[in-house]
C-alpha positions in Angstrom: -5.4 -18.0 -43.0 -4.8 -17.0 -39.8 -1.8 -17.7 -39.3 -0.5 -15.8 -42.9 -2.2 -13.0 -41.3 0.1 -12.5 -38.4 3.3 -13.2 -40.6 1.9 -10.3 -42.3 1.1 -8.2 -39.7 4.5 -8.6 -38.5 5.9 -7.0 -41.6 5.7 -3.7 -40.1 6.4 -4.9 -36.2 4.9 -2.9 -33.3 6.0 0.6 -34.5 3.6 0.9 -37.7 1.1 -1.6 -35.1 -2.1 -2.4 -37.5 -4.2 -2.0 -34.1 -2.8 0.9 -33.0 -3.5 2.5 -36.8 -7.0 1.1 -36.3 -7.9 3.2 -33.1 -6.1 6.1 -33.7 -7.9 6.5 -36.3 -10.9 6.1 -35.1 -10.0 8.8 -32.4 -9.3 11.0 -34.7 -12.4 10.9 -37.6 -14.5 8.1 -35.9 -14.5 4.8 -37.9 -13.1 4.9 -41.2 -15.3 4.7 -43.9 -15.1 1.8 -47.2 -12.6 3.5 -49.1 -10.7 4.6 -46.0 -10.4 0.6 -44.6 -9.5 -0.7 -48.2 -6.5 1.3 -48.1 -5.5 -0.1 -44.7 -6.1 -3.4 -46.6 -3.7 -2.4 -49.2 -1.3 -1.1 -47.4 -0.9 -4.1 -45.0 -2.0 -6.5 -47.4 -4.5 -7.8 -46.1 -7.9 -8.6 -46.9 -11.0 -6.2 -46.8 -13.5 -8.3 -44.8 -10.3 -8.9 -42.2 -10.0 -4.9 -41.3 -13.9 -4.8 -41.7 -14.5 -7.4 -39.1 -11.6 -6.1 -36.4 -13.6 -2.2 -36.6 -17.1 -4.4 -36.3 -15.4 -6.0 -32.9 -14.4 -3.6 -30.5 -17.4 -1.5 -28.9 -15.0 1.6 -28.7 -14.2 1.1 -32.2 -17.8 0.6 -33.7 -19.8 3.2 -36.2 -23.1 2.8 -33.4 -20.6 4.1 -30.7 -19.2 7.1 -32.9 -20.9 9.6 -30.7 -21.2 8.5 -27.0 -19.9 10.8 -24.5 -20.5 8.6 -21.6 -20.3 4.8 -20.5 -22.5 3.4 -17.9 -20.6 0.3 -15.9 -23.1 -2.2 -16.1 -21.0 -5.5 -14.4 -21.9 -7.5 -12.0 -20.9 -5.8 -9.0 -22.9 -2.2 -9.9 -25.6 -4.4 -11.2 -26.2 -6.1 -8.1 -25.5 -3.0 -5.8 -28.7 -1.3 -8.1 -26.9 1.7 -8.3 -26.4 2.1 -12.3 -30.1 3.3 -13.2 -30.3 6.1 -10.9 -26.7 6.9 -12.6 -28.2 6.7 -16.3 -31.0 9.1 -14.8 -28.6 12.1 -14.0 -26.4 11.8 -16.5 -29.4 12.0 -19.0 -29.7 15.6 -17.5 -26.9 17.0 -19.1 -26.5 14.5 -22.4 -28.8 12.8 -25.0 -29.6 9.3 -24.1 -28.4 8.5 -28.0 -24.8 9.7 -26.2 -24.5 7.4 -23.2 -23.5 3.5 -23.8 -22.2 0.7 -21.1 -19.0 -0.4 -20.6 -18.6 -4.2 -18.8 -16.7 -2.9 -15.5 -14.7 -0.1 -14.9 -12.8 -1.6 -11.7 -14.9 1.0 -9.3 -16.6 -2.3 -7.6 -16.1 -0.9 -4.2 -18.2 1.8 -4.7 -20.4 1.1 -8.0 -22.0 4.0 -9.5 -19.5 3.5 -11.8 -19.2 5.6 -14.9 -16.8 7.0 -17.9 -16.9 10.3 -19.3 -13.9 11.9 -21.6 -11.2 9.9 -20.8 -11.5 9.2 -17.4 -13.8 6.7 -14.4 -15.8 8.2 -12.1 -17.5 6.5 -9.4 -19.4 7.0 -5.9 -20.2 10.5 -4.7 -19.1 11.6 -8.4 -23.3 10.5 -9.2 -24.0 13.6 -7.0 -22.5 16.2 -9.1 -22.4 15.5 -12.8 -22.5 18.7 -13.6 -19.0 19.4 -12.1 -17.5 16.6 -13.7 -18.8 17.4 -17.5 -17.7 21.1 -16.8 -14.3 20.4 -15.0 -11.3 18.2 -16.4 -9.9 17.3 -12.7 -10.8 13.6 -11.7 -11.7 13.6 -7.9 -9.4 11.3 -5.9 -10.4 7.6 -5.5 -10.0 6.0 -2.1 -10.0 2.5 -1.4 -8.8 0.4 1.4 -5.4 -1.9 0.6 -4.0 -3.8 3.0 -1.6 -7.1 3.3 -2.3 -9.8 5.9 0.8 -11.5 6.8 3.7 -11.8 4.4 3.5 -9.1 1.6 4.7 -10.1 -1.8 2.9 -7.5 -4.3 1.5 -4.9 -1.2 5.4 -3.8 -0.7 7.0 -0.1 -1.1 6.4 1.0 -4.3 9.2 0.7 -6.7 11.7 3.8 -8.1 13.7 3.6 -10.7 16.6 3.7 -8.2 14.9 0.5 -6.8 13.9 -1.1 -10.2 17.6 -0.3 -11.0 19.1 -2.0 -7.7 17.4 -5.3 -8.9 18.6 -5.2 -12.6 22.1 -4.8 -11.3 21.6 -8.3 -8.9 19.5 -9.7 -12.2 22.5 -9.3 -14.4 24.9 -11.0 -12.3 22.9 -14.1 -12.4 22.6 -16.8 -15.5 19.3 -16.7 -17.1 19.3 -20.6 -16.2 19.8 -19.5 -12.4 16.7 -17.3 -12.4 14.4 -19.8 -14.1 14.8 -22.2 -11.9 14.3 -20.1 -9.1 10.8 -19.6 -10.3 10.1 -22.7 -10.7 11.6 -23.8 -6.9 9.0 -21.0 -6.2 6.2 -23.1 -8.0 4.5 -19.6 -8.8 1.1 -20.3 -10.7 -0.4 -18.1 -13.4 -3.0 -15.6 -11.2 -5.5 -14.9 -14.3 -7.4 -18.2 -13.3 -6.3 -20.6 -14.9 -3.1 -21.6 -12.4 -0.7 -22.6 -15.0 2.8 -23.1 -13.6 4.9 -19.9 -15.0 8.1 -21.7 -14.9 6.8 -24.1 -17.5 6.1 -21.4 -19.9 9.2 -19.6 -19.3 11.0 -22.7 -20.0 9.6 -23.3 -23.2 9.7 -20.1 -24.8 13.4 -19.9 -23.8 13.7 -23.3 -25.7 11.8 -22.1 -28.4 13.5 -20.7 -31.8 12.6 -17.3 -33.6 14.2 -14.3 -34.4 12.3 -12.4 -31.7 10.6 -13.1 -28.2 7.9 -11.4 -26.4 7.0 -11.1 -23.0 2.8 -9.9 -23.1 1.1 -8.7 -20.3 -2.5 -9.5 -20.3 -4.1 -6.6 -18.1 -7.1 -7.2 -20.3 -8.9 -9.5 -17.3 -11.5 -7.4 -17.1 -13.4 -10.2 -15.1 -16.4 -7.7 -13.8 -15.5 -7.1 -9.8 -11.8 -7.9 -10.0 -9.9 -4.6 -9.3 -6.6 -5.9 -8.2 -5.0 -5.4 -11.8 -5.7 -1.8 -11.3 -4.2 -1.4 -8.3 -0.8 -3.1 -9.3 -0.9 -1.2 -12.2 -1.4 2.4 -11.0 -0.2 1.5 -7.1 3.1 -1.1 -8.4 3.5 0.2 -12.1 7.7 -0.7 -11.9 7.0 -3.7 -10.1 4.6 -5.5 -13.0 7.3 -3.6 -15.6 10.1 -5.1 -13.8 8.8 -9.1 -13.6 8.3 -8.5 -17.5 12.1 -7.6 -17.9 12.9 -10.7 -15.2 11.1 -12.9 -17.7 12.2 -11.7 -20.9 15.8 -12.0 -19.3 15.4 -15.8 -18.3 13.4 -17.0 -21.6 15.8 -14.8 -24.0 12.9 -12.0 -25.0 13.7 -8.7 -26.5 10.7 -6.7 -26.3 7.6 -6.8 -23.8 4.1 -5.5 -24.5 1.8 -4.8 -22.5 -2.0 -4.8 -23.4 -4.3 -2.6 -21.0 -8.0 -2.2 -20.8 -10.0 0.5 -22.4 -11.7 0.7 -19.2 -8.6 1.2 -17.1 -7.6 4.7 -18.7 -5.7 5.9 -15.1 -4.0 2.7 -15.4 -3.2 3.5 -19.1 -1.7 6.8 -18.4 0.6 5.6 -15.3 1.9 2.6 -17.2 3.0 5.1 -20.3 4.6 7.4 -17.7 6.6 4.6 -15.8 7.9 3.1 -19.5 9.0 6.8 -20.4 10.7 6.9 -17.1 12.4 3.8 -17.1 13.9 4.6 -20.7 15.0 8.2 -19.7 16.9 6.4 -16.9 18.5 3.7 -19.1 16.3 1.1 -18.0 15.3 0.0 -21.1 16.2 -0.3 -24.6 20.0 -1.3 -25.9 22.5 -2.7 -23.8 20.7 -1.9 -20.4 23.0 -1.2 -17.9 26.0 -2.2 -20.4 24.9 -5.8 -19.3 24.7 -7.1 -23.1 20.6 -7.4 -22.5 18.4 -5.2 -24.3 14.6 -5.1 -23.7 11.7 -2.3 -25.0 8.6 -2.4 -23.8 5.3 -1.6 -25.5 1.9 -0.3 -23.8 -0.8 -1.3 -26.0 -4.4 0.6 -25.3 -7.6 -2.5 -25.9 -10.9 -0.9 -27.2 -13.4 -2.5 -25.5 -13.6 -6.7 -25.9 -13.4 -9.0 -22.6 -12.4 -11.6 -25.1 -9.0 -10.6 -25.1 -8.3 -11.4 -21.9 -7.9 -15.1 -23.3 -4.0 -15.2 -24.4 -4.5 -16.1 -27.9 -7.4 -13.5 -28.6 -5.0 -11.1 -27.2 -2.4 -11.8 -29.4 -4.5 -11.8 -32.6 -6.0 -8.2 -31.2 -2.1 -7.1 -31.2 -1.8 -7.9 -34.6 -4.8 -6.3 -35.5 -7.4 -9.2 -36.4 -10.5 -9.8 -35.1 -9.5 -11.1 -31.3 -11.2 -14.6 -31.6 -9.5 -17.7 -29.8 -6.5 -19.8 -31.6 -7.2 -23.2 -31.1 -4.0 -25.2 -29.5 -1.7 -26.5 -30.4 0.8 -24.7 -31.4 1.0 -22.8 -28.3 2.5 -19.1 -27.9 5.4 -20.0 -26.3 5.9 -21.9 -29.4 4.3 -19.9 -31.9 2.3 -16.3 -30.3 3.0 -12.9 -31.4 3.7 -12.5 -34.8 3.9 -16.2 -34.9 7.2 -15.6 -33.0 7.4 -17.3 -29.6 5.6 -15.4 -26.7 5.0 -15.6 -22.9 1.6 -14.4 -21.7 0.7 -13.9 -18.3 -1.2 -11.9 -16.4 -0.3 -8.6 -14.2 -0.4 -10.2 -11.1 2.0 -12.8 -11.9 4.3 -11.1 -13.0 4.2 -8.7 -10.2 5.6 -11.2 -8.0 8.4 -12.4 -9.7 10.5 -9.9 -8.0 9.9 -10.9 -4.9 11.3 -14.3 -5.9 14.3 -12.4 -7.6 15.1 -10.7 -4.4 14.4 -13.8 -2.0 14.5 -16.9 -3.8 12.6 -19.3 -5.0 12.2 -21.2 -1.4 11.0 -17.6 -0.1 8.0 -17.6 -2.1 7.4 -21.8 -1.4 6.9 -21.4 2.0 3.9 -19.4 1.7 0.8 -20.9 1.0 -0.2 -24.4 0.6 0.9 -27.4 -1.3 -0.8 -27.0 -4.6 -1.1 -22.7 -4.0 2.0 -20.8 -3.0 2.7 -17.2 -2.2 -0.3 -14.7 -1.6 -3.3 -13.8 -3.4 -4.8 -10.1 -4.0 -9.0 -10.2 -3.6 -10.9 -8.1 -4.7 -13.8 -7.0 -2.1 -17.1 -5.2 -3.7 -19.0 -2.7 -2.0 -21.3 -5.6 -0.3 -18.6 -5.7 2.6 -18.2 -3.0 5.5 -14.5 -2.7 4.5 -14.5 -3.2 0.9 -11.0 -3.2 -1.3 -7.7 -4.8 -2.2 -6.4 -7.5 0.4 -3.3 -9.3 -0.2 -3.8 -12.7 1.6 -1.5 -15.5 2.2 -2.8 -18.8 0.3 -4.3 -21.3 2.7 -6.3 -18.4 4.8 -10.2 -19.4 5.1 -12.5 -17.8 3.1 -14.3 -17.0 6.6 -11.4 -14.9 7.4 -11.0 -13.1 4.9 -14.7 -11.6 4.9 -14.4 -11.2 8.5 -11.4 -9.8 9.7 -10.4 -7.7 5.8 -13.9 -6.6 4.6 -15.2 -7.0 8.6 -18.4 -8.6 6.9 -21.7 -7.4 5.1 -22.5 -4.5 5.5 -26.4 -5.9 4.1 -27.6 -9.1 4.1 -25.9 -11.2 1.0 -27.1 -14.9 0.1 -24.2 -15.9 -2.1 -20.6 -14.7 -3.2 -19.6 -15.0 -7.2 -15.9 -15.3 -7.0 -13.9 -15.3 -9.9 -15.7 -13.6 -12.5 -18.3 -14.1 -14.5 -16.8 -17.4 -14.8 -16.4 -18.2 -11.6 -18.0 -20.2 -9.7 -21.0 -19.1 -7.4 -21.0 -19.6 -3.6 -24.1 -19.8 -1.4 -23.6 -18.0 2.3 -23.4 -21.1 3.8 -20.4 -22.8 2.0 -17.9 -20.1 3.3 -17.2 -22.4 6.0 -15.6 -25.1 3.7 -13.2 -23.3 1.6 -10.0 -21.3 2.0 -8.1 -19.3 -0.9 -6.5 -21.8 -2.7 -7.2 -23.4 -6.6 -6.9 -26.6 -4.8 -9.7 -25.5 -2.1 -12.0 -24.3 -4.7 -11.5 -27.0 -7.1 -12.5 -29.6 -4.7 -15.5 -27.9 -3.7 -16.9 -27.1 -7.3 -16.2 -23.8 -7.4 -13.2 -21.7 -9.1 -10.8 -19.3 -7.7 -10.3 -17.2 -10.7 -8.9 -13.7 -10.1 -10.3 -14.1 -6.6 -12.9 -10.8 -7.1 -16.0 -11.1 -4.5 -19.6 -9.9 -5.6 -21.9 -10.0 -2.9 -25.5 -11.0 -4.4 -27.8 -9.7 -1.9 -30.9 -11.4 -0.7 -33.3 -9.2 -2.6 -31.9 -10.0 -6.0 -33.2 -12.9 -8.3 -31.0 -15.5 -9.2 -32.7 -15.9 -12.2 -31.8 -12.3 -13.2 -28.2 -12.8 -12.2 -28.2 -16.3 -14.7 -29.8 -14.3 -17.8 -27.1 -11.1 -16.8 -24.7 -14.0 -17.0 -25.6 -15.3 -20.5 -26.2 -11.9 -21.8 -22.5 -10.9 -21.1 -21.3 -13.9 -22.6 -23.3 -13.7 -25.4 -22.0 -9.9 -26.1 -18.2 -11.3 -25.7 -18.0 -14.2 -27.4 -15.4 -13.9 -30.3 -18.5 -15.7 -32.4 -16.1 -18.8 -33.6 -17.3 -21.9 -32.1 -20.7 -22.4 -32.2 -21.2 -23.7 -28.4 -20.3 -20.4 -26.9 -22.0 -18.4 -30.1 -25.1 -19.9 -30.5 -25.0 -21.3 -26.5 -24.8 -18.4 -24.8 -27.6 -16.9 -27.0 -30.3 -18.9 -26.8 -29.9 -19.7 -23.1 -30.3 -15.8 -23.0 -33.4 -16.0 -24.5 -34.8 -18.8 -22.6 -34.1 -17.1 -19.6 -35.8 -13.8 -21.0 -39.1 -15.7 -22.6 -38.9 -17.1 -19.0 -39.3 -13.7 -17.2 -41.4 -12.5 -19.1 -44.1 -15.0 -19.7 -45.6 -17.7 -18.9 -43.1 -19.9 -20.7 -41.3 -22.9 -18.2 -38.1 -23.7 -19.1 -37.4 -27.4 -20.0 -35.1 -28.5 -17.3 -33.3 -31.5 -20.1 -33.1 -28.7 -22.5 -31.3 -26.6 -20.5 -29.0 -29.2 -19.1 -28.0 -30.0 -22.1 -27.3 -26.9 -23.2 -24.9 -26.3 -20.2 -23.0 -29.3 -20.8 -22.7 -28.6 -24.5 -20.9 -25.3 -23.9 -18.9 -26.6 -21.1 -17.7 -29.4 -23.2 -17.8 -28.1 -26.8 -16.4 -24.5 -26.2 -13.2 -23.4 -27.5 -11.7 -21.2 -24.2 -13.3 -20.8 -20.9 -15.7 -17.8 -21.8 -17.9 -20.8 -23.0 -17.2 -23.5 -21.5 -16.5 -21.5 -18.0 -20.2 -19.7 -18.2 -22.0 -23.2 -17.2 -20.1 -23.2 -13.4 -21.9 -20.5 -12.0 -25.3 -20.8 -14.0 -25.1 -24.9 -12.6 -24.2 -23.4 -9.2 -27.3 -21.9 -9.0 -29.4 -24.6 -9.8 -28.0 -26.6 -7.2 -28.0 -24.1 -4.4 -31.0 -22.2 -4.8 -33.5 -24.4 -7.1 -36.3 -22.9 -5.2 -36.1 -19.5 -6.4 -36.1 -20.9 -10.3 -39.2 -23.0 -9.4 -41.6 -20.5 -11.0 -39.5 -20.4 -14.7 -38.3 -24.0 -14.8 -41.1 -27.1 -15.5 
């Protein structure tokens, strides 16, 4: 069923865009009442229940949210930092508490007190003057420290178009075939977690038959405490537009699209200036640079669902379905978009394939390790002295990187998640034993992920960060395998009889429960939540003494 869906979403391509109908909408009247989705049905001929269940979906697009005025980050990084009910306190001052909802990370994890209020993120000192940001439309600047320890890949001069066009001129005078296997000579691996070689995927979509390609940006990773997708994308807007052209050169694509966060609005607004100025400057569309090529690009705005930062979800939300994960195969190189053939990767991978353009694949190989090339952006939360964006070569120790970037804690911290929710969770006294590197983390049971570092400080339960774990992945799960679903549910409410009674947690149960997401689950949401939770039980088992028989 799913699959006729996208054919006939496709009907209409990504001008008339069924998701882009859905919110605007929405913006407009709030969500469209019975009649009002039946003639969407009708008009794209699809069923009822499918337009009913993608409004349902989205928290920016459902009827409970019509009236908030103001979201409340409540991700790991503010949650740990304690900063969010304080926040929730002032802001009540000024709006009903019916008017104020949560949003899962707003990319402010250096400072926390993170909010959104009509249109835009706040964060910091912002908490201290609410009153000036309800009654004033000017966003006060955000500072935050960036900086690039040895070679710098991504943390380079910002692209102009003058620049962006200087490469499309060398681009064009190469084969497609020449650049390809460039990037694969570079051996550049996906940076959204999962490490999957990029030159693989570019390969096969370039083999692939269909009447159109797509290059898809996924800057839907909200992974709560990663902000480096944010700063490439309002920091190095032309240089993540610019690898999208690079790889819809080499794999024969037409038209890129680029799928940004609801939470990232800044981000939004820069990427939709930098498209406009690339095509005022002939720098995309037809015939680009008379070179034969043509290439459009598409900014597409989420509403709200960390689902879609898996790669099929995201390409079901494009076509306007209910984002829940395509099982594989076919894969989208084979069959994504539309059913068409489509690359997806994430921003900061394709951020550095111009680096690799300019330098050559052998450039990029010589940094890093054997299994992890080139650098790494991580993400440093407000738990270090020196928190922000580092660019770090692979291979550097874990040690050094809290050290000498963030300079340490700046309070005392018992364990590190790194990588996201899914990520896996690192005592204090492991940060000897690893280095950034997928190899590095892989070995030592952990995961590198997007390589975002949330300090969990001494003073806060474990067993309150596990049932804030379960809880998130209960409220993103795209609901269609049952592991994940009915999983990440009940181990919430284990968790919460736990706390709140006199209840002990059977340890077998619970066990088992872990191992039937991890195995059973259909993406990594599910079967990725067990690493950290599993982390904790083996790290610091005594503080779960008192819930667990």
């Amino acid at each position: 069923m799913s699959e006729n869906l996208s054919y006939l979403s496709g009907r209409k391509g990504l001008h008339e865009n069924l998701f882009e109908i859905s919110y605007q909408l929405v913006q407009a009247n709030g969500t469209p009442d019975t009649q009002q989705m039946q003639q969407i049905a009708k008009e794209y001929l699809i069923g009822d229940a499918n337009i009913y269940s993608t409004y349902s979906f989205y928290d920016l697009l459902r009827p409970e949210n019509k009236n908030k005025k103001a979201y409340v980050c409540n991700g790991s990084s503010c949650l740990c930092a304690g900063t969010q009910s304080m926040l929730k306190t002032e802001l009540k001052k000024y709006l009903k508490e019916e008017e104020i909802g949560e949003m899962t990370c707003l990319g402010r994890c250096h400072e926390n007190s993170a909010f959104h209020y009509n249109g835009h993120n706040y964060s910091g000192r912002d908490v201290d003057d609410i009153a000036s940001v309800i009654k004033s439309k000017t966003v006060p600047q955000e500072v935050y420290a960036t900086k690039a320890s040895g070679t710098s890949v991504l943390m380079q001069t910002a692209l102009t178009a003058e620049s962006f066009a200087t490469y499309l001129q060398h681009l064009f005078t190469l084969r497609p075939g020449q650049v390809l296997n460039e990037i694969k000579k570079a051996h550049l691996r996906g940076r959204g977690g999962a490490g999957f070689p990029m030159g693989f995927k570019l390969e096969s979509t370039k083999k692939a038959k269909g009447k159109h390609k797509f290059i898809v940006c996924n800057a839907d990773e909200g992974d709560p405490g990663a902000y480096s997708d944010r700063y490439l994308l309002e920091e190095q807007p032309l240089r993540v537009l610019l690898g999208m052209l690079i790889a819809g050169y080499v794999s024969c694509a037409d038209t890129g699209v680029i799928y940004i966060r609801a939470e990232y609005p800044e981000s939004q607004m820069i990427i939709k200036q930098s498209i406009r100025e690339l095509g005022d400057q002939n720098l995309l569309g037809d015939n680009i640079l008379n070179s034969g090529f043509s290439f459009g690009l598409k900014l597409i705005k989420a509403q709200g669902a960390y689902i879609c930062g898996e790669e099929t979800a995201l390409l079901s939300s494009i076509e306007g379905q209910r984002p829940e994960v395509r099982i594989r195969p076919p894969f989208p190189s084979q069959q994504g978009l539309f059913n068409m053939p489509a690359i997806v990767n994430s921003v900061e991978t394709l951020a550095n394939v111009p680096f690799i353009l300019k330098h050559g694949g052998d450039a990029f190989k010589r940094i890093g390790t054997s299994h992890s090339k080139g650098t790494k952006l991580v993400s440093l939360d407000s738990s270090f002295n020196k928190p922000g964006i580092y660019e770090i070569e692979m291979g550097t120790s874990l040690k050094t990187v809290i050290e000498q970037s963030g300079s340490g804690f700046r309070k005392d911290v018992k364990a590190l998640h790194i990588g996201g929710p899914l990520g896996g969770l690192v005592p204090v006294s492991n940060i000897d034993s690893l280095h950034i590197s997928f190899e590095s983390f892989a070995e030592n049971g952990f995961l590198l992920g997007h390589a975002s570092i949330v300090g969990i400080p001494e003073s806060f339960p474990m067993i309150e960060y596990i049932k804030h774990l379960f809880q998130f992945t209960a409220h993103e799960s795209c609901g269609k395998c049952f592991p994940c679903r009915l999983g990440s549910t009940r181990g919430s409410e284990l968790l919460q009889k736990a706390t709140e009674s006199d209840y002990k947690i059977d340890r077998q149960l619970f066990s088992d429960l872990l191992d039937t997401m991890q195995q059973g689950s259909l993406c990594a949401l599910g079967s990725g939540l067990p690493l950290p939770v599993q982390n904790v039980l083996q790290y610091f088992d005594r503080e779960l003494e008192d819930y667990f028989e």
